[in-house]
C-alpha positions as CSV (number, residue, x, y, z in Angstrom):
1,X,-31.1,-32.0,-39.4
2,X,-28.0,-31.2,-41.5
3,X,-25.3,-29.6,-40.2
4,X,-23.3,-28.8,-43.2
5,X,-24.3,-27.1,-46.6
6,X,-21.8,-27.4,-49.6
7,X,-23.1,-24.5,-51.6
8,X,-20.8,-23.7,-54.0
9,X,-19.9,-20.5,-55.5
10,X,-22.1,-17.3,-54.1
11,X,-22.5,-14.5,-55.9
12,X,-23.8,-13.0,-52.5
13,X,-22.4,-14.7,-49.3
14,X,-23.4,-12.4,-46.8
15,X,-27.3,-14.3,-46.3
16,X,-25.8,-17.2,-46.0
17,X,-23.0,-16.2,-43.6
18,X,-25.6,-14.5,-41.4
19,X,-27.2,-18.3,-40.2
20,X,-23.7,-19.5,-39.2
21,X,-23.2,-19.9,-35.9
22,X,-19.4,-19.4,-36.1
23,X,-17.1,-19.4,-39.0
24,X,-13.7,-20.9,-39.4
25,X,-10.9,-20.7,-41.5
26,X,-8.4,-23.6,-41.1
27,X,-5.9,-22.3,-43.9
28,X,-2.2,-24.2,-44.1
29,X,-1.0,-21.0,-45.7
30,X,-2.9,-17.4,-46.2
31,X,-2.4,-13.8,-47.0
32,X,-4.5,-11.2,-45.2
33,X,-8.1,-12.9,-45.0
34,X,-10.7,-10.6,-46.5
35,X,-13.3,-13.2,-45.3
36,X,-12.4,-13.1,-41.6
37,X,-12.6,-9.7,-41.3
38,X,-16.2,-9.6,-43.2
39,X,-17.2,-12.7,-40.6
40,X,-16.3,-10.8,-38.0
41,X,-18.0,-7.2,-39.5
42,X,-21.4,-9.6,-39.3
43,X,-20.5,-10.4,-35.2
44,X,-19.5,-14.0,-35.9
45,X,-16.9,-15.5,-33.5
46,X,-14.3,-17.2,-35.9
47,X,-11.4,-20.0,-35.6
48,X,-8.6,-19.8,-37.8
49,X,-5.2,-20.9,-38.2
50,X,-2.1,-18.8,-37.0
51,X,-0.7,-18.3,-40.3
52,X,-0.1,-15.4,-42.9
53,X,-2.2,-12.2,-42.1
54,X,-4.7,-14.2,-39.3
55,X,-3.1,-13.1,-36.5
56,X,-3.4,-9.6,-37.3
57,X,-7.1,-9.4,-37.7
58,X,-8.0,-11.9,-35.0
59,X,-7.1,-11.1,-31.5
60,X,-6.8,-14.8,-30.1
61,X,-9.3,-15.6,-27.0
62,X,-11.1,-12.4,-27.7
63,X,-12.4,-12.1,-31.2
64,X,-11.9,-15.6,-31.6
65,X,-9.3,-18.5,-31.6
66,X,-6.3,-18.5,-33.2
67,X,-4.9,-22.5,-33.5
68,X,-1.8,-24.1,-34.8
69,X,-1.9,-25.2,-39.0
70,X,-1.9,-29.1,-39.2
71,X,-2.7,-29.1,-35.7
72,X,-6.8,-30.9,-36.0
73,X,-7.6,-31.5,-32.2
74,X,-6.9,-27.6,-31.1
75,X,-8.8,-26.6,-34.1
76,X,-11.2,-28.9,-32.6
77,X,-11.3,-27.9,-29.5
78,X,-12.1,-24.6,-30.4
79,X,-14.7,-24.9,-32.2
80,X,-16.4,-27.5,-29.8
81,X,-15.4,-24.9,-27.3
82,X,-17.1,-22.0,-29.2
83,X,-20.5,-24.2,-30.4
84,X,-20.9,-25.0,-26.4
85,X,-21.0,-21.4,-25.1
86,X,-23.8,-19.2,-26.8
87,X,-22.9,-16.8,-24.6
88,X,-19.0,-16.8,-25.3
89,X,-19.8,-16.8,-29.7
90,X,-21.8,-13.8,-28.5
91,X,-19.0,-12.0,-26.7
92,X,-16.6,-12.7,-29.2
93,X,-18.5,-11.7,-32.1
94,X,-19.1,-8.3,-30.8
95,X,-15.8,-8.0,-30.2
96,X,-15.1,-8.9,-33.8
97,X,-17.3,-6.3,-34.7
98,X,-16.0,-3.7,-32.8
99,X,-12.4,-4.4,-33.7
100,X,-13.5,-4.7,-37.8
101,X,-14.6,-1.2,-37.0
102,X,-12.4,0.1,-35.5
103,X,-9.1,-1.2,-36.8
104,X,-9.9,-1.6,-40.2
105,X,-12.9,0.4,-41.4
106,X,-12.4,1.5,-45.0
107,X,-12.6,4.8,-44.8
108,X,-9.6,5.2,-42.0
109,X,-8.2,2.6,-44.2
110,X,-8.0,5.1,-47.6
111,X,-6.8,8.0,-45.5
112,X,-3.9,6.3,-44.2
113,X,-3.0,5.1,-48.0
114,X,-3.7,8.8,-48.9
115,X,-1.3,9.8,-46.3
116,X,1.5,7.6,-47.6
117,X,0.8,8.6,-51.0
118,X,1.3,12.3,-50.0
119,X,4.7,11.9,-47.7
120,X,6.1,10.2,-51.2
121,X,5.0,13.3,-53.3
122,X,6.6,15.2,-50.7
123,X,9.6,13.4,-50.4
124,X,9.9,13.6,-54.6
Protein backbone atom coordinates (compact mmCIF):
# COMPACT_ATOMS: atom_id res chain seq x y z
CA UNK A 1 0.00 0.00 0.00
CA UNK A 2 1.49 3.48 -0.66
CA UNK A 3 1.29 5.97 1.64
CA UNK A 4 2.38 8.94 -0.32
CA UNK A 5 1.16 10.32 -3.83
CA UNK A 6 3.41 12.98 -5.62
CA UNK A 7 0.84 14.40 -7.90
CA UNK A 8 1.84 17.31 -9.13
CA UNK A 9 0.12 20.39 -10.12
CA UNK A 10 -4.05 20.10 -9.63
CA UNK A 11 -6.09 22.06 -11.34
CA UNK A 12 -8.80 20.86 -8.73
CA UNK A 13 -7.29 19.77 -5.31
CA UNK A 14 -10.22 19.54 -3.32
CA UNK A 15 -10.87 15.41 -4.46
CA UNK A 16 -7.87 14.69 -3.63
CA UNK A 17 -7.66 16.60 -0.28
CA UNK A 18 -10.91 14.90 0.74
CA UNK A 19 -8.94 11.09 1.08
CA UNK A 20 -6.26 12.64 3.35
CA UNK A 21 -6.39 11.73 6.64
CA UNK A 22 -4.68 14.94 7.91
CA UNK A 23 -2.78 17.55 6.24
CA UNK A 24 0.33 19.35 7.12
CA UNK A 25 2.10 22.30 6.33
CA UNK A 26 5.77 22.35 7.61
CA UNK A 27 6.61 25.80 6.08
CA UNK A 28 10.23 27.57 7.32
CA UNK A 29 8.59 30.88 6.39
CA UNK A 30 4.76 31.68 5.20
CA UNK A 31 2.22 34.42 4.73
CA UNK A 32 -1.34 33.75 5.69
CA UNK A 33 -1.98 30.04 4.43
CA UNK A 34 -4.97 29.94 2.00
CA UNK A 35 -4.45 26.11 2.04
CA UNK A 36 -4.84 25.55 5.74
CA UNK A 37 -7.77 27.34 6.07
CA UNK A 38 -9.39 25.32 2.96
CA UNK A 39 -7.98 21.87 4.84
CA UNK A 40 -9.58 22.83 7.60
CA UNK A 41 -13.17 24.11 5.59
CA UNK A 42 -13.08 20.17 4.48
CA UNK A 43 -12.81 18.96 8.47
CA UNK A 44 -9.17 17.89 8.18
CA UNK A 45 -7.04 18.17 11.39
CA UNK A 46 -3.76 19.85 10.20
CA UNK A 47 -0.01 20.32 11.58
CA UNK A 48 1.81 23.29 10.60
CA UNK A 49 4.66 25.25 11.58
CA UNK A 50 4.39 28.35 14.01
CA UNK A 51 5.41 30.83 11.51
CA UNK A 52 3.89 33.84 9.45
CA UNK A 53 -0.03 33.84 9.39
CA UNK A 54 -0.30 29.92 10.94
CA UNK A 55 -0.95 30.78 14.15
CA UNK A 56 -3.77 32.80 13.39
CA UNK A 57 -5.90 30.35 11.55
CA UNK A 58 -4.82 27.35 13.62
CA UNK A 59 -5.85 27.28 17.22
CA UNK A 60 -2.88 24.89 18.57
CA UNK A 61 -4.22 21.54 20.42
CA UNK A 62 -7.65 22.29 19.06
CA UNK A 63 -7.87 22.63 15.34
CA UNK A 64 -4.70 21.14 15.16
CA UNK A 65 -0.88 21.44 16.09
CA UNK A 66 1.07 24.18 15.85
CA UNK A 67 5.12 22.98 15.95
CA UNK A 68 8.34 24.82 16.03
CA UNK A 69 10.16 25.54 12.06
CA UNK A 70 13.35 23.28 11.77
CA UNK A 71 12.16 21.55 14.67
CA UNK A 72 11.45 17.55 12.73
CA UNK A 73 10.74 15.34 15.90
CA UNK A 74 7.72 17.77 17.26
CA UNK A 75 6.46 17.92 13.81
CA UNK A 76 6.75 14.32 14.14
CA UNK A 77 5.17 13.77 17.04
CA UNK A 78 2.32 15.37 16.00
CA UNK A 79 1.55 13.86 13.27
CA UNK A 80 2.26 10.32 14.75
CA UNK A 81 0.05 11.73 17.48
CA UNK A 82 -2.80 12.81 15.19
CA UNK A 83 -2.53 9.37 12.67
CA UNK A 84 -2.93 7.27 16.12
CA UNK A 85 -6.26 8.89 17.37
CA UNK A 86 -9.14 8.61 14.70
CA UNK A 87 -11.16 9.94 17.19
CA UNK A 88 -8.84 13.06 18.11
CA UNK A 89 -8.37 13.97 13.71
CA UNK A 90 -12.13 13.82 14.09
CA UNK A 91 -12.48 16.33 16.85
CA UNK A 92 -10.06 18.54 15.51
CA UNK A 93 -11.32 18.65 12.12
CA UNK A 94 -14.66 19.74 13.22
CA UNK A 95 -13.24 22.16 15.03
CA UNK A 96 -11.41 23.39 11.97
CA UNK A 97 -14.50 23.51 10.37
CA UNK A 98 -16.33 25.37 12.64
CA UNK A 99 -13.67 27.97 13.20
CA UNK A 100 -13.15 28.34 9.04
CA UNK A 101 -16.69 29.34 9.40
CA UNK A 102 -16.93 31.21 11.75
CA UNK A 103 -13.78 33.28 11.78
CA UNK A 104 -13.17 33.66 8.30
CA UNK A 105 -16.19 33.01 6.10
CA UNK A 106 -15.99 35.18 3.00
CA UNK A 107 -18.93 36.84 3.20
CA UNK A 108 -18.21 38.37 6.94
CA UNK A 109 -14.84 38.72 5.40
CA UNK A 110 -16.04 41.42 2.51
CA UNK A 111 -18.27 43.26 4.87
CA UNK A 112 -15.52 44.02 7.25
CA UNK A 113 -13.24 45.26 4.06
CA UNK A 114 -16.45 47.14 3.05
CA UNK A 115 -16.48 48.68 6.36
CA UNK A 116 -12.97 49.96 6.25
CA UNK A 117 -13.42 51.10 2.85
CA UNK A 118 -16.40 53.32 4.05
CA UNK A 119 -14.75 54.83 7.49
CA UNK A 120 -11.84 56.09 4.84
CA UNK A 121 -14.49 57.74 2.59
CA UNK A 122 -15.76 59.15 5.58
CA UNK A 123 -12.71 60.22 7.01
CA UNK A 124 -11.82 61.90 3.33
Amino acid sequence: RQYVHFTGFLENPYPAMKGLDLVVLPSLSEGFSRSLLEAMALKKAVVATRVGGNPEAVVDGETGYLVPPSHPMALCESIVNLLSDPAKREKMGNAGYERVRRVFDIRKSIREVEEVYSRLLHIL
